[in-house]
N, CA and C atoms as a LAMMPS dump frame, in Angstrom:
ITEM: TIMESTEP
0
ITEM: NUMBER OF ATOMS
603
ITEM: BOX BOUNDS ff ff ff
-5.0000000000000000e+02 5.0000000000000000e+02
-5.0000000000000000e+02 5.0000000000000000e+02
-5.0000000000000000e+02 5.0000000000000000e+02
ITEM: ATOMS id mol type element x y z
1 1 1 N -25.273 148.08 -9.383
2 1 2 C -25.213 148.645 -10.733
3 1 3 C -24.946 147.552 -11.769
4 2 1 N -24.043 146.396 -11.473
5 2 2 C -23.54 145.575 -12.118
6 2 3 C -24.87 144.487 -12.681
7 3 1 N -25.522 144.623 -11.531
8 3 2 C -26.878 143.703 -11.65
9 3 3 C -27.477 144.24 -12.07
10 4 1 N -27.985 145.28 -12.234
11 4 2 C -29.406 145.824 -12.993
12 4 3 C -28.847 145.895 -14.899
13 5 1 N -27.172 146.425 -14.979
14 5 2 C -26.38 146.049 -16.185
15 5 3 C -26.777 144.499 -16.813
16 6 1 N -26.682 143.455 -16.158
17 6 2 C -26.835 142.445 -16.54
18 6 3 C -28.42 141.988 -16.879
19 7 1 N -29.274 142.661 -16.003
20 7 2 C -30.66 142.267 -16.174
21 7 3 C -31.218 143.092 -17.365
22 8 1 N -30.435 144.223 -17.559
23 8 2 C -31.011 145.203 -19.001
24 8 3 C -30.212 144.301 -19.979
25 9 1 N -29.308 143.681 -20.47
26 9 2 C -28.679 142.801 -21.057
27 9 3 C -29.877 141.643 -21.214
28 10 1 N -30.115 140.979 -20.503
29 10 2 C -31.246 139.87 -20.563
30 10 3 C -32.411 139.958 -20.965
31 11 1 N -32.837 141.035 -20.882
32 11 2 C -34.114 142.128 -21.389
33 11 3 C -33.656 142.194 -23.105
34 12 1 N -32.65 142.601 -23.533
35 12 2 C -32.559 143.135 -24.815
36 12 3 C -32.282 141.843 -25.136
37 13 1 N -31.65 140.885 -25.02
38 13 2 C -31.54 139.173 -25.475
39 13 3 C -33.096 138.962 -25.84
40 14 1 N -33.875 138.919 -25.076
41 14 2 C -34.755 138.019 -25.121
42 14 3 C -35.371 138.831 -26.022
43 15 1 N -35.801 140.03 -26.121
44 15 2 C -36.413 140.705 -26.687
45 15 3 C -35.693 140.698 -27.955
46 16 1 N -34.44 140.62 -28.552
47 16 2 C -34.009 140.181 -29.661
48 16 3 C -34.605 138.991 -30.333
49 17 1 N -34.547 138.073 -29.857
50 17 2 C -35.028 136.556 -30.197
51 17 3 C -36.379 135.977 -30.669
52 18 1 N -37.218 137.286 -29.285
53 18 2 C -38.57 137.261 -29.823
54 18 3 C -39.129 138.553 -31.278
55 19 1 N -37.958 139.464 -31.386
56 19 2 C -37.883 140.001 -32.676
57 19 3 C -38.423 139.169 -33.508
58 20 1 N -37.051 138.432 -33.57
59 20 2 C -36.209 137.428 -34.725
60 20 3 C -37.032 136.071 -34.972
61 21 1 N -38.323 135.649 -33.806
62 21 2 C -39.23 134.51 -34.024
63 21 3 C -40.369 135.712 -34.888
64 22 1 N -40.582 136.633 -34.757
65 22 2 C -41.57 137.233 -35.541
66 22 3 C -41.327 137.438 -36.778
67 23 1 N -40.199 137.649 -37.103
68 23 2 C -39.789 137.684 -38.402
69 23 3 C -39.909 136.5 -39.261
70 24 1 N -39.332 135.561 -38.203
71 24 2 C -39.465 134.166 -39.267
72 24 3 C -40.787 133.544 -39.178
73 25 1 N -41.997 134.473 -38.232
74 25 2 C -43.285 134.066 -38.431
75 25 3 C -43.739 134.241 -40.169
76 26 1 N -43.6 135.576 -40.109
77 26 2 C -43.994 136.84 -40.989
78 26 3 C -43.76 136.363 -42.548
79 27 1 N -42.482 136.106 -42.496
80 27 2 C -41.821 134.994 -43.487
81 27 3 C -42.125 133.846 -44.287
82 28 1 N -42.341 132.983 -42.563
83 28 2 C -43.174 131.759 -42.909
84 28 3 C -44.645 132.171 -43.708
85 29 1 N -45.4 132.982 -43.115
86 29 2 C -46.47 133.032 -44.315
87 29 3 C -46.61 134.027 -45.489
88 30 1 N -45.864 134.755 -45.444
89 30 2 C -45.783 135.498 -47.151
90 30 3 C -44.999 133.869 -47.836
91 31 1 N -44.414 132.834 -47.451
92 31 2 C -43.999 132.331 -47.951
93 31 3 C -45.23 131.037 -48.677
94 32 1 N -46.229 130.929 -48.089
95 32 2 C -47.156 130.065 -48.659
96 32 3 C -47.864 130.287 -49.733
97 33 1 N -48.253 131.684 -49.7
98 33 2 C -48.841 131.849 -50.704
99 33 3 C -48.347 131.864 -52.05
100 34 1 N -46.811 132.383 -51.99
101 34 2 C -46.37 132.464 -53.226
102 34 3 C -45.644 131.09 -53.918
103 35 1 N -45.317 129.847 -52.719
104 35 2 C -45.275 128.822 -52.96
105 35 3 C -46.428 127.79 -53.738
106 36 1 N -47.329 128.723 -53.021
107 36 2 C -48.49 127.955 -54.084
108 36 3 C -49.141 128.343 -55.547
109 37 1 N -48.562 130.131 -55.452
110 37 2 C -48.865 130.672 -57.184
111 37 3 C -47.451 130.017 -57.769
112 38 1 N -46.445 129.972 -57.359
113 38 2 C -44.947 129.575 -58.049
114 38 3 C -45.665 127.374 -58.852
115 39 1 N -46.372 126.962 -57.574
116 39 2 C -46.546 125.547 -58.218
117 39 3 C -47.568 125.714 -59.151
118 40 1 N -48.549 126.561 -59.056
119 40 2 C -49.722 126.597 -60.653
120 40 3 C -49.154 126.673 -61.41
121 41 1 N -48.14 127.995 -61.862
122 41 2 C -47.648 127.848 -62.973
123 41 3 C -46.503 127.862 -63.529
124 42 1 N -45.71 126.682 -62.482
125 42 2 C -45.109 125.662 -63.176
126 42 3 C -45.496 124.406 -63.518
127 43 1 N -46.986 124.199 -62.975
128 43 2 C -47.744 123.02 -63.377
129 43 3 C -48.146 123.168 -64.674
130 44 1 N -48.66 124.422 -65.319
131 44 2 C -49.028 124.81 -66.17
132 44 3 C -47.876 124.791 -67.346
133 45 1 N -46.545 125.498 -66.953
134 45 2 C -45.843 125.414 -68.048
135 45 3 C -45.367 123.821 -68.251
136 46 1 N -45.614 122.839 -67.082
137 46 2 C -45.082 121.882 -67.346
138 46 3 C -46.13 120.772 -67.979
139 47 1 N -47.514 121.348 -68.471
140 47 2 C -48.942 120.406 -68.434
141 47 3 C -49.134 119.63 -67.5
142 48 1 N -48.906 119.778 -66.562
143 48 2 C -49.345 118.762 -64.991
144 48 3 C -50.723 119.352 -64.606
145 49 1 N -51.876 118.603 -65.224
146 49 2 C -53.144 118.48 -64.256
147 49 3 C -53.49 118.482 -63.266
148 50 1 N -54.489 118.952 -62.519
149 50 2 C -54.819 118.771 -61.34
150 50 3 C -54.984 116.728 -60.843
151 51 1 N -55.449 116.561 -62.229
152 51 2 C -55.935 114.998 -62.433
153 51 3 C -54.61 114.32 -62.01
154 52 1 N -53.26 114.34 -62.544
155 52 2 C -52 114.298 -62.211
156 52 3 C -51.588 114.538 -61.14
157 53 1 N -51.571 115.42 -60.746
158 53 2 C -50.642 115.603 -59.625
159 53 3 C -51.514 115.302 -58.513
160 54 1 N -52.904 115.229 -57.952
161 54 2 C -53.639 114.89 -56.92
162 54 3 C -52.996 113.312 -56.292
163 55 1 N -52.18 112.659 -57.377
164 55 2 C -52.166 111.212 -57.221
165 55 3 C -50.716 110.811 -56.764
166 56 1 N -49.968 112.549 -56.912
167 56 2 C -48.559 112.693 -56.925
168 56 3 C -47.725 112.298 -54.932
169 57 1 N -47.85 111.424 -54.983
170 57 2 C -47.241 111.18 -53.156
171 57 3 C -45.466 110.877 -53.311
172 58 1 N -45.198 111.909 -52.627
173 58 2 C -43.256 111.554 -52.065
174 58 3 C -42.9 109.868 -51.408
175 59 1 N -41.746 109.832 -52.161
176 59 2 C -40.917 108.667 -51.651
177 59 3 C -39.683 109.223 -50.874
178 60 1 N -39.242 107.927 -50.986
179 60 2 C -37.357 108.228 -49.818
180 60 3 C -36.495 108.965 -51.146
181 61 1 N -36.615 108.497 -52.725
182 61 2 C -35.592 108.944 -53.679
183 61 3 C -36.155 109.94 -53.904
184 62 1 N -36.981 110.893 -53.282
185 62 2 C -37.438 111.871 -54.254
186 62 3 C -36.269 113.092 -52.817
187 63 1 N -35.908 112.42 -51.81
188 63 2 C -34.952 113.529 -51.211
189 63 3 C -35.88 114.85 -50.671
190 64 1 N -37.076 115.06 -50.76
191 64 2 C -37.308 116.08 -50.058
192 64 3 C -37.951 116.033 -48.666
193 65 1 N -37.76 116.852 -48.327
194 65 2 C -37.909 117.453 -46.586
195 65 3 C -39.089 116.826 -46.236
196 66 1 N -39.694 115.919 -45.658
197 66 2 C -41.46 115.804 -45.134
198 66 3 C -41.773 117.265 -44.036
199 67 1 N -42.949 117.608 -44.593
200 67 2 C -43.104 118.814 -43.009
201 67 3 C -44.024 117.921 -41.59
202 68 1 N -44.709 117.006 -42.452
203 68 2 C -45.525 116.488 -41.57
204 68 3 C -44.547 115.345 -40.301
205 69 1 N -45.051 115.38 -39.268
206 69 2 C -44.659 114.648 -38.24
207 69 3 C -45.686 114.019 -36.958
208 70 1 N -45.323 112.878 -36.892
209 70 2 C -46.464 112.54 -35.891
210 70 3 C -46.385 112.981 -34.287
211 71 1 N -44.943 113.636 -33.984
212 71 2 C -44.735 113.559 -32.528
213 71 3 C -44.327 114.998 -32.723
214 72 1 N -44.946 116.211 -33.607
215 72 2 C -44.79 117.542 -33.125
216 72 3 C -44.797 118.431 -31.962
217 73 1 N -45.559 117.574 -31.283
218 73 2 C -45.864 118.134 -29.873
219 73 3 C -44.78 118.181 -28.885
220 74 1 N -44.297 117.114 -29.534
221 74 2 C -42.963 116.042 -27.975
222 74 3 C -41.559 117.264 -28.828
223 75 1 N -41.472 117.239 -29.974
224 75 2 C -40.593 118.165 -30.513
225 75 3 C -39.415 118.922 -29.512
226 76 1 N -38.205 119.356 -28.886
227 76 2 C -37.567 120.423 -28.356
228 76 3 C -37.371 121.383 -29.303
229 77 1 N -37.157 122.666 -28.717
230 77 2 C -37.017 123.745 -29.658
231 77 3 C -35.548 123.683 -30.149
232 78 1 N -34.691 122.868 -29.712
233 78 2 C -33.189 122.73 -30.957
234 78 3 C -33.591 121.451 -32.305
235 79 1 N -34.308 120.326 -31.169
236 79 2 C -34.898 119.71 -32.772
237 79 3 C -36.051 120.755 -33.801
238 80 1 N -37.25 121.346 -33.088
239 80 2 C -37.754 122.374 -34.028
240 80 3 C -36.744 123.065 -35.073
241 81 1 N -36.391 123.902 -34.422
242 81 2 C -34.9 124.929 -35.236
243 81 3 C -34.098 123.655 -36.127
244 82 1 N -33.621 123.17 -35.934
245 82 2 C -32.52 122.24 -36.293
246 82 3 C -33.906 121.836 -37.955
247 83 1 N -34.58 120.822 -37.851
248 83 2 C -35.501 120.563 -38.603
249 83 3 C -35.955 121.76 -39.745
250 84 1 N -36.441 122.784 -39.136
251 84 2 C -36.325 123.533 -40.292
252 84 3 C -34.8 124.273 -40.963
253 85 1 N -34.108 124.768 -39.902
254 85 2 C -33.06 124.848 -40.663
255 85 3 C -32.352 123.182 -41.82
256 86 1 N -32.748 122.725 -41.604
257 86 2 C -32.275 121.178 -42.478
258 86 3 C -33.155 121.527 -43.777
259 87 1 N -34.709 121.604 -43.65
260 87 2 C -35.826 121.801 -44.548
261 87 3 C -34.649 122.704 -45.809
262 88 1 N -35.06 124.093 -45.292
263 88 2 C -34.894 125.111 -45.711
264 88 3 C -33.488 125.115 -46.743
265 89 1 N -32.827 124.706 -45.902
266 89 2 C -31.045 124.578 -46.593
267 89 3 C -31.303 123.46 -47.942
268 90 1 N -32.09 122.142 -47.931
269 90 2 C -32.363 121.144 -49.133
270 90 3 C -33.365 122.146 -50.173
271 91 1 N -34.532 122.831 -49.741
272 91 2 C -35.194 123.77 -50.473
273 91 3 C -34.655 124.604 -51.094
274 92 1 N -33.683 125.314 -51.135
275 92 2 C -32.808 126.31 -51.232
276 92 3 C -32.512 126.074 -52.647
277 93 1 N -31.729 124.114 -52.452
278 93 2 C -30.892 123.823 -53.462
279 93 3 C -31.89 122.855 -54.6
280 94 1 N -32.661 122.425 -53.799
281 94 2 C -33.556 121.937 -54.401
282 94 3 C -34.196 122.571 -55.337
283 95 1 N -34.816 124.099 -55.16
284 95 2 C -35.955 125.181 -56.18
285 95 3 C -34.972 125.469 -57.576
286 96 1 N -33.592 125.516 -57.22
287 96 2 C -32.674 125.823 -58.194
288 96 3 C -32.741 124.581 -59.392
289 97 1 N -32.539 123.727 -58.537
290 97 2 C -32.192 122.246 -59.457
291 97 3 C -33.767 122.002 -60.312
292 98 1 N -35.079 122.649 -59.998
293 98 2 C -36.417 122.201 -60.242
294 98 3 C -36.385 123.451 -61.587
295 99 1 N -35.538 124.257 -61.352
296 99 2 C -35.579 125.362 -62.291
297 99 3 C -35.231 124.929 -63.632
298 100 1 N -34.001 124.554 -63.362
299 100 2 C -33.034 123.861 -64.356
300 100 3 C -33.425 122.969 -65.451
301 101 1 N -34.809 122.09 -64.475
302 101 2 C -35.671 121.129 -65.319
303 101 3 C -36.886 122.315 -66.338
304 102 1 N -37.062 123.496 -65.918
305 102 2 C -38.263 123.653 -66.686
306 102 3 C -37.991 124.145 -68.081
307 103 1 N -38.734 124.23 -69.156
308 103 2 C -38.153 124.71 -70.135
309 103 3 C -38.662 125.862 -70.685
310 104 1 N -38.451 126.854 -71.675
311 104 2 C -38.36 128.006 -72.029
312 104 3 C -39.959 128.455 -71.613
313 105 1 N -40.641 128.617 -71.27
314 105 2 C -42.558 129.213 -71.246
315 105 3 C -42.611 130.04 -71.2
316 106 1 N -42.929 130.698 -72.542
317 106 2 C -42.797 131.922 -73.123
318 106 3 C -44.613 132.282 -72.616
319 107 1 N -44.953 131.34 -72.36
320 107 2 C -46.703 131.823 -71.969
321 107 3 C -46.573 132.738 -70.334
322 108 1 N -45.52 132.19 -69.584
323 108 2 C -45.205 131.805 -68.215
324 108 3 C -43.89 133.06 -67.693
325 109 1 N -43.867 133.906 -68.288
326 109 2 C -42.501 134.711 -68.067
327 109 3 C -41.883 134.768 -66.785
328 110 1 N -42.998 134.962 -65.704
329 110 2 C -42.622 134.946 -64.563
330 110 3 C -42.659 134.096 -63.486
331 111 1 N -42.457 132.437 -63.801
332 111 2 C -41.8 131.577 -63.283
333 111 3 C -40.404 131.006 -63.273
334 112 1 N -39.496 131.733 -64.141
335 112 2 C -38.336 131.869 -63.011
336 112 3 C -37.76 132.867 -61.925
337 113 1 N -38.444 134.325 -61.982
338 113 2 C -37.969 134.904 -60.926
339 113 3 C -38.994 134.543 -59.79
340 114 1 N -39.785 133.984 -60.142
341 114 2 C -40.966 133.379 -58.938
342 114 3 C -40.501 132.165 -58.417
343 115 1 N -39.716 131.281 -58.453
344 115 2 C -38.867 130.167 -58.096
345 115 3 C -37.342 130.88 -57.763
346 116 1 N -36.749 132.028 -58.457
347 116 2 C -35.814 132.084 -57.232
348 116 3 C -36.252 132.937 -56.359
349 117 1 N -37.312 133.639 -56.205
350 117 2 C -38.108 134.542 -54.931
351 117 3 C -37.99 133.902 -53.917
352 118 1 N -38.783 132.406 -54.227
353 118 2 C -38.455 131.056 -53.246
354 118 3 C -37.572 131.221 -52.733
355 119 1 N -36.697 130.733 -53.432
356 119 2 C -34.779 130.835 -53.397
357 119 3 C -34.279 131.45 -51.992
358 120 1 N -34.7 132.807 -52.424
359 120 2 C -34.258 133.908 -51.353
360 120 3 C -35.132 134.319 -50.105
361 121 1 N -36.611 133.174 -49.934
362 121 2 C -37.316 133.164 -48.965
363 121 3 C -36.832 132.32 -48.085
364 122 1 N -36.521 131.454 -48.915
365 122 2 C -35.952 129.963 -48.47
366 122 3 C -34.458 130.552 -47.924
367 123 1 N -33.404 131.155 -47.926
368 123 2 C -32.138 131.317 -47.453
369 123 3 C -32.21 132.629 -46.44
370 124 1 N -33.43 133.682 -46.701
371 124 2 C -33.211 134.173 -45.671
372 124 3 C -33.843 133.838 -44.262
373 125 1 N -34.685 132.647 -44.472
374 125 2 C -35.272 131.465 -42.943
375 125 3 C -33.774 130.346 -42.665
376 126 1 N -33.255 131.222 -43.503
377 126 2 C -31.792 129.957 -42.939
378 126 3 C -30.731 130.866 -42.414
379 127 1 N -31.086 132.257 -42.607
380 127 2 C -30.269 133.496 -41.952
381 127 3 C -30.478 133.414 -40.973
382 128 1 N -31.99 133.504 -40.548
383 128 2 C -32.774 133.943 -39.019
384 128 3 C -32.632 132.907 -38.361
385 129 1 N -32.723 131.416 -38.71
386 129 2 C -32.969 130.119 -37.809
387 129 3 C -31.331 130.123 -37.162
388 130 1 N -30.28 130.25 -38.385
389 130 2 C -29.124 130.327 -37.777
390 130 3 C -28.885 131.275 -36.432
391 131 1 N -29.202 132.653 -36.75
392 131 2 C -29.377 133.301 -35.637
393 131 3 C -29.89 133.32 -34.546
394 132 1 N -31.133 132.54 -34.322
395 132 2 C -31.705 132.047 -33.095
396 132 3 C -30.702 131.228 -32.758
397 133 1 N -30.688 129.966 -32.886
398 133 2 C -29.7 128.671 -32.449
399 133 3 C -28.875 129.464 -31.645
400 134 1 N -27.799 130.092 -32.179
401 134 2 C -26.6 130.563 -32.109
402 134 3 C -26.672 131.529 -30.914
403 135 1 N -28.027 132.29 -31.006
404 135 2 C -28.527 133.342 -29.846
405 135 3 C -28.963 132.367 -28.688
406 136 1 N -29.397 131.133 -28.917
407 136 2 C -29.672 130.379 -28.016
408 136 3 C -28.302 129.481 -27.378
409 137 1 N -27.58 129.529 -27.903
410 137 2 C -26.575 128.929 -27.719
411 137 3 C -26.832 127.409 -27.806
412 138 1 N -27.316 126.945 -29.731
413 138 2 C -27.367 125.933 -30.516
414 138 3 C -26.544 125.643 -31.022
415 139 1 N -25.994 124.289 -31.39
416 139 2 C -25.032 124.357 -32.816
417 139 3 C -25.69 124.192 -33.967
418 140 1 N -25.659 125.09 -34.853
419 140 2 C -25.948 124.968 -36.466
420 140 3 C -25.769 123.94 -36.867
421 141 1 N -27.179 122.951 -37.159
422 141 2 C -25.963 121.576 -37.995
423 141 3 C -25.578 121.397 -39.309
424 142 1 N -24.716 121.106 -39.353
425 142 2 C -24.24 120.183 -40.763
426 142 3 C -25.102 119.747 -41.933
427 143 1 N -25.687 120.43 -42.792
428 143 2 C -26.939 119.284 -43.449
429 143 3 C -26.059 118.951 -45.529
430 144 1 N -25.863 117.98 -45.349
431 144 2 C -25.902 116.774 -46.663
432 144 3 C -27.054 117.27 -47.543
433 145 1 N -27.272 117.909 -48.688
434 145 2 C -28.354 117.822 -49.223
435 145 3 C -28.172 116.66 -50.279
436 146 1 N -29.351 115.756 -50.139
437 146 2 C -29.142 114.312 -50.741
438 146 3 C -29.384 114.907 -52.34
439 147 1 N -28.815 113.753 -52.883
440 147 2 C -28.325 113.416 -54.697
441 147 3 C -29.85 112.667 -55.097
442 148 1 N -30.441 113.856 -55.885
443 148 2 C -31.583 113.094 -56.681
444 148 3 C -31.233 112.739 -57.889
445 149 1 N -31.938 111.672 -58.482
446 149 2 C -31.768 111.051 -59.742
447 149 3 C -32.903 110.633 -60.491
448 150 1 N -33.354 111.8 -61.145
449 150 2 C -34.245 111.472 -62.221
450 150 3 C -34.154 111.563 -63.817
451 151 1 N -34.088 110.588 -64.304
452 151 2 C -33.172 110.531 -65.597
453 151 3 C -34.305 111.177 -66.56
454 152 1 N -35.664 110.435 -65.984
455 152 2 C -36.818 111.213 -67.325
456 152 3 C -37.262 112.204 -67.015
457 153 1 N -37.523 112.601 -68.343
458 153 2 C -38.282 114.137 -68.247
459 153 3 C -39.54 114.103 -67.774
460 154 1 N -40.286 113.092 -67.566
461 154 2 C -41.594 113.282 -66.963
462 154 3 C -41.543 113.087 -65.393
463 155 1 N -40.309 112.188 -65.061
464 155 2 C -40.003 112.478 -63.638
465 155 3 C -39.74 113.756 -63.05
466 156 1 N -38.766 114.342 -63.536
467 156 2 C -38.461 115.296 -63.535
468 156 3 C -39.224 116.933 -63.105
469 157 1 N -40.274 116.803 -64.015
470 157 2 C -41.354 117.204 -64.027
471 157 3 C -42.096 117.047 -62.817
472 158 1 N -42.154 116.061 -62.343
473 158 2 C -43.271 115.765 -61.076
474 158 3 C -42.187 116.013 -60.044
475 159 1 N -40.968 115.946 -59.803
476 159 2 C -40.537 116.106 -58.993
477 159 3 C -40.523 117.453 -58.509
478 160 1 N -40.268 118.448 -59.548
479 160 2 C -40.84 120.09 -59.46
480 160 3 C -41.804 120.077 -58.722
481 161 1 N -42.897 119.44 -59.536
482 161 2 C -44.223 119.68 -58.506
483 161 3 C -43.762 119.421 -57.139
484 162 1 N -43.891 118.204 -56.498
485 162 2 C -43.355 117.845 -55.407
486 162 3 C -42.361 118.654 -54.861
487 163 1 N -41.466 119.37 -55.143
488 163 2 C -40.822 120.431 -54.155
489 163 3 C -41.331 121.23 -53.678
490 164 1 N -42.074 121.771 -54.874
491 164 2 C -43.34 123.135 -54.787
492 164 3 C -44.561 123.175 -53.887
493 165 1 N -44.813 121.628 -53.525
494 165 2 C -46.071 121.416 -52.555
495 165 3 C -45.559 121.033 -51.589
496 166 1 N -44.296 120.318 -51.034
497 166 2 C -44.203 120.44 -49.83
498 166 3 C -43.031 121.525 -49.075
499 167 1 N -42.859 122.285 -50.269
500 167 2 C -42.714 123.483 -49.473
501 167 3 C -43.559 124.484 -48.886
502 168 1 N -44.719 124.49 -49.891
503 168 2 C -45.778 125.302 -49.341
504 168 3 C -46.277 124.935 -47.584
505 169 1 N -46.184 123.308 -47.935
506 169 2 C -46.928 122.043 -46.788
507 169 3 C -45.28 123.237 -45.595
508 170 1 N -44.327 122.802 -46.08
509 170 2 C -43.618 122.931 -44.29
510 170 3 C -43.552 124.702 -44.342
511 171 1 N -44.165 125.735 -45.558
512 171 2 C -44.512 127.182 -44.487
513 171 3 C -45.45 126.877 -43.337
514 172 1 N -46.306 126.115 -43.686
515 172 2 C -47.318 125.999 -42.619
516 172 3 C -46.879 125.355 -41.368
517 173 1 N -45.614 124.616 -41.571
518 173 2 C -45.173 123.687 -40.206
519 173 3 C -44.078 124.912 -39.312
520 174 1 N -43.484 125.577 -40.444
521 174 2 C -42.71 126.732 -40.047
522 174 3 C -43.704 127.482 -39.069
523 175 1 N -44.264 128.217 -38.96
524 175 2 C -45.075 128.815 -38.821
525 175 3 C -45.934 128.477 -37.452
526 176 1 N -46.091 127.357 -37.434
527 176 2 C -46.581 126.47 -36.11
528 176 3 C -45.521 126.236 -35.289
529 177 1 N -44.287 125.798 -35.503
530 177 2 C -43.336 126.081 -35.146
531 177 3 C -42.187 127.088 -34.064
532 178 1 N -42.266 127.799 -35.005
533 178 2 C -42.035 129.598 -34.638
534 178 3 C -42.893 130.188 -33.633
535 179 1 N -44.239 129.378 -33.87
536 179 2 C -45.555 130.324 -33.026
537 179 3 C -45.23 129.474 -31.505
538 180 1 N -44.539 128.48 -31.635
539 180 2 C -44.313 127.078 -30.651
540 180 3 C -43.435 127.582 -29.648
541 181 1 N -42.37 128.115 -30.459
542 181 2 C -40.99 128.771 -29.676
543 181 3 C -41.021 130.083 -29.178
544 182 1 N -42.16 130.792 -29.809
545 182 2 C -42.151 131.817 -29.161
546 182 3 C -43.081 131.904 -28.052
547 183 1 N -44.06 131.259 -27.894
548 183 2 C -44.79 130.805 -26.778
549 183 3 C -43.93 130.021 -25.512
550 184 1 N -42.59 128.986 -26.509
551 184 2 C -41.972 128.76 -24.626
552 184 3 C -41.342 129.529 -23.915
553 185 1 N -40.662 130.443 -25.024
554 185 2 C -39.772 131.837 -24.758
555 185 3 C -41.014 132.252 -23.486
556 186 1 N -41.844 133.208 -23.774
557 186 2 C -42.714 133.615 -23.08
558 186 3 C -43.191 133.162 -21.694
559 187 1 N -43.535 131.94 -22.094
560 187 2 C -43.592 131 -20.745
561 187 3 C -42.297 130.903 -20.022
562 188 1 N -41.152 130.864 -20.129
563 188 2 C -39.665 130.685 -19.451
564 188 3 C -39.588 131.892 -19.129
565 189 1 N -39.974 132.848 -19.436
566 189 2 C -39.601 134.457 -18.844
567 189 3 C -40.969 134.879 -18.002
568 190 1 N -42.106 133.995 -17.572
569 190 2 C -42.976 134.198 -16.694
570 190 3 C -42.456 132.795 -15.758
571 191 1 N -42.078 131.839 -15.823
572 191 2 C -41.847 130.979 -14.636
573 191 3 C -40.319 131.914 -13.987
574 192 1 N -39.358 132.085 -15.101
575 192 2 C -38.416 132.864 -13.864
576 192 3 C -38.851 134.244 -13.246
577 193 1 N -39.534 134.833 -13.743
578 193 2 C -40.488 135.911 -13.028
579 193 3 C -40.98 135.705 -11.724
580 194 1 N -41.464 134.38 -11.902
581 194 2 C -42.453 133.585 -10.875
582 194 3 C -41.98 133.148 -9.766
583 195 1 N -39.997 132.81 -10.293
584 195 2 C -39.518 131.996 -9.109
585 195 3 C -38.891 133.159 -8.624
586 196 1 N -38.267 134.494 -8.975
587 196 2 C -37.599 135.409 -8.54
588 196 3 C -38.636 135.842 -7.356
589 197 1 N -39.743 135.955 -7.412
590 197 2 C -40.663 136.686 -6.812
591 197 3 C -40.999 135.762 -5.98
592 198 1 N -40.925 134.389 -5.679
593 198 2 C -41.087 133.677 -4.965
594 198 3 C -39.912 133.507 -3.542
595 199 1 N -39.146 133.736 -3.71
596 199 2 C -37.632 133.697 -3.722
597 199 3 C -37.274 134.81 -2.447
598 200 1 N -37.593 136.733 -2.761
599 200 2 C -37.783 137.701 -2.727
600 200 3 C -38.811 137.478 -1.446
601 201 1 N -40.087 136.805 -1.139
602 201 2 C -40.392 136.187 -0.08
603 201 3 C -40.151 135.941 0.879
């Protein structure tokens, strides 16, 4: 009795987790699209061209998250998790601080509740990631969100942009991600399947 208790326990775990990766699928892409209407028009209220910003590439002082990586593949799923929870937590504080820079666009009404929409896309992928880890038995880490310093207003300006596009850039890494972990989940609950039944033999 005690055993079949414990194996319905393991059943509802896993099946929690793989909930909780669908959610932060689901997430991850309602989150692109509106990352990318939120950067038009704040490009717009801010006059940033397409001509402009095509030429716009991140440095180390600009402090934001890269999504891109060359060794995604080699990745573990606590560095996956860990990585976006890091992303997500600098985004968070970051969309706020990009707000702060824009100024009144009375053409534009609805680019500030469209930047904190972000906001609250961005903190509730830091609800769910926490909850996996923790369901996985991860530690949550610690993340520093680094001190930007842009004194001009035209920096300033581009740096908005630049939050706005590579946040859109890591929904898409989210997303690959999530689809990553929930595929090993899957696979780890068909190899112990595999070895129980081998075993049982």
């Amino acid at each position: 009795m005690a055993a079949r208790s414990l194996l319905g326990t393991a059943r509802v775990h896993r099946n929690t987790l793989i909930e909780t990766l669908k959610s932060c699928i689901e997430l991850g892409r309602n989150l692109r699209p509106k990352a990318e209407e939120t950067m038009r028009l704040y490009d717009q209220c801010q006059g940033l061209t397409d001509k402009v910003t095509s030429g716009v590439m991140l440095s180390e002082v600009d402090g934001i998250p890269l999504a891109g990586t060359s060794r995604w593949a080699d990745l573990s799923d606590q560095e996956r998790l860990s990585e976006n929870f890091r992303a997500y937590k600098v985004f968070s504080s970051f969309l706020r601080l990009a707000l702060k820079n824009v100024p009144d666009c009375a053409r534009y009404p609805r680019l500030p509740d469209s930047v904190m929409d972000l906001c609250t896309k961005a903190e509730s992928l830091l609800v769910l990631i926490s909850q996996l880890m923790m369901a996985m038995g991860l530690a949550v880490p610690s993340v520093r969100v680094p001190q930007v310093d842009a004194p001009k207003d035209w920096d300033k300006k581009v740096w908005g942009h630049k939050v706005l596009r590579e946040l859109s850039n890591w929904s898409l890494r989210s997303v690959r991600d999530f689809n990553k972990l929930k595929t090993n989940l899957s696979t780890n609950r068909s190899r112990r399947r595999h070895l129980r039944s081998t075993q049982l033999r």
